[in-house]
Every structure is written in structure tokens, then in C-alpha cells.
C-alpha positions in Angstrom: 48.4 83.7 36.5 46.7 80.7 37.3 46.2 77.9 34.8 42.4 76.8 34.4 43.5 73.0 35.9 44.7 74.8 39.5 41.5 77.2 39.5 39.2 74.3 39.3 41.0 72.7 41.9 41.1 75.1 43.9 37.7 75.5 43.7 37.3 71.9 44.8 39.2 72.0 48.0 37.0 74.9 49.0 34.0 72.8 48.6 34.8 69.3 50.1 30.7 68.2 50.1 31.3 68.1 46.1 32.8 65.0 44.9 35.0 65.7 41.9 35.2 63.7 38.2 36.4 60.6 38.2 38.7 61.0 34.8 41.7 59.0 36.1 42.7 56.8 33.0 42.7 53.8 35.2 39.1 54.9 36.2 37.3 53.2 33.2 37.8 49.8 35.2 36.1 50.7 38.4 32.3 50.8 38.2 30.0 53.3 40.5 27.1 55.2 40.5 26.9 58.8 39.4 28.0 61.4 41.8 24.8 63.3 41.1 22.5 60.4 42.9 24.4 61.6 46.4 23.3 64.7 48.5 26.4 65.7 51.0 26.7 68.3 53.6 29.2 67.9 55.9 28.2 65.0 58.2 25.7 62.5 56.4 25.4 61.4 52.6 21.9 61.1 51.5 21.1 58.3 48.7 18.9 55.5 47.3 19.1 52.2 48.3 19.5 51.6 44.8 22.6 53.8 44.7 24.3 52.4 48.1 24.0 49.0 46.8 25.4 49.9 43.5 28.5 51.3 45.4 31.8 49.0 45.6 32.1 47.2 49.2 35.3 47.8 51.2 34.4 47.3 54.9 38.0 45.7 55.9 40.2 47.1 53.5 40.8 49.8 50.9 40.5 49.6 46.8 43.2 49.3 45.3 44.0 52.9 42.7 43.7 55.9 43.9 42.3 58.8 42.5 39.8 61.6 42.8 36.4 60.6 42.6 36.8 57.2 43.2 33.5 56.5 45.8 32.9 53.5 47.5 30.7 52.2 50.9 32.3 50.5 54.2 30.2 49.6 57.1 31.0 51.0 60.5 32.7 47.5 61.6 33.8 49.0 64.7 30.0 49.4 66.1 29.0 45.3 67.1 25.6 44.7 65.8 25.7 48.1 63.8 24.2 48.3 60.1 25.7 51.7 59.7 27.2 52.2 56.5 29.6 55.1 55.6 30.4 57.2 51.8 34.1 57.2 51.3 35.8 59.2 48.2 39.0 60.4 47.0 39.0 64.1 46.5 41.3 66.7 45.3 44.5 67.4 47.3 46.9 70.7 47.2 49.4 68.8 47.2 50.9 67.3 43.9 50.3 63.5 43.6 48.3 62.9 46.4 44.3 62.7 47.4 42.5 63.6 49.8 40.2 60.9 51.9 36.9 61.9 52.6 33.8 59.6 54.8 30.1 60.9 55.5 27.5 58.1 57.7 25.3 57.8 54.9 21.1 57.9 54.9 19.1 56.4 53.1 16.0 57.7 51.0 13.2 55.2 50.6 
């Protein structure tokens, strides 16, 4: 029988446009805005201004702690001239430990 903990998860991997929690106890130091201000399909996520400027920069490297629900924006540095800006977040994995990376080009709603 499966324990509530791997139901939910595996729940999450079957819906990878849903970004998961963020419970980790190291999360309480990392500051973002709430999941629920981002629309995601499978390509694009769809936010406020507000909410992509609220989001943690990390254009040239990655944050530091890992774990799921951890969101943050990078900018498409590999386009010259580009002000393209991408959703990254750590989702849930099936395997033990580990995360799984995900990145949507993100639109904004004015």
C-alpha cells in the first residue's frame, strides 16, 4: 500500500505545469512569490510584472539549496539583445534525494 507522502508525489510528477510546496526547512530563508500568481502549461509561464520582479535573479548561475518549489527567473543570456526572461523551479523527482529542474519562457500580463 502506498503511504499518503508517495501518492502525492506521484501525483506531482504526473502534473509537471503544477509547482509543488515549498516546505523544505531551509526554505524559510529564500523569499518568492506565491505559486498561485503563475499560470503554466507546458511552454510559457504567465505572470504580473509585479510577480516576475518579485522573483529571485539567477541569469549566470544557480541558487544555492535545492529543493522542490524553489522558483526563480533567468534571462535568456544566450539571445544578444534579448529581454526574454525564463520561470525556473525545482519539482518533485522519483528518485530519492534528488529534484527535478523545470523552465517555461515566461509572459507577462499587464
Amino acid at each position: 500500500m502506498s503511504s499518503r507522502v508517495e501518492v502525492i508525489a506521484r501525483w506531482m510528477l504526473e502534473h509537471p505545469n503544477i509547482i509543488p510546496p515549498m516546505d523544505h526547512p531551509l526554505s524559510r530563508h529564500w523569499h518568492q512569490p506565491s505559486a498561485s500568481a503563475i499560470e503554466i502549461d507546458n511552454t510559457h509561464a504567465l505572470m504580473s510584472r509585479k510577480t516576475l520582479e518579485a522573483l529571485p535573479e539567477y541569469s549566470c548561475s544557480q541558487p544555492t539549496g535545492v529543493y522542490e518549489g524553489k522558483m526563480w527567473r533567468r534571462r535568456r543570456v544566450y539571445v544578444a539583445d534579448c529581454d526574454e526572461w525564463l520561470l525556473c523551479w525545482y519539482g518533485l523527482s522519483d528518485k530519492p534525494d534528488c529534484v527535478s529542474n523545470h523552465v517555461r519562457k515566461i509572459l507577462i500580463v499587464e
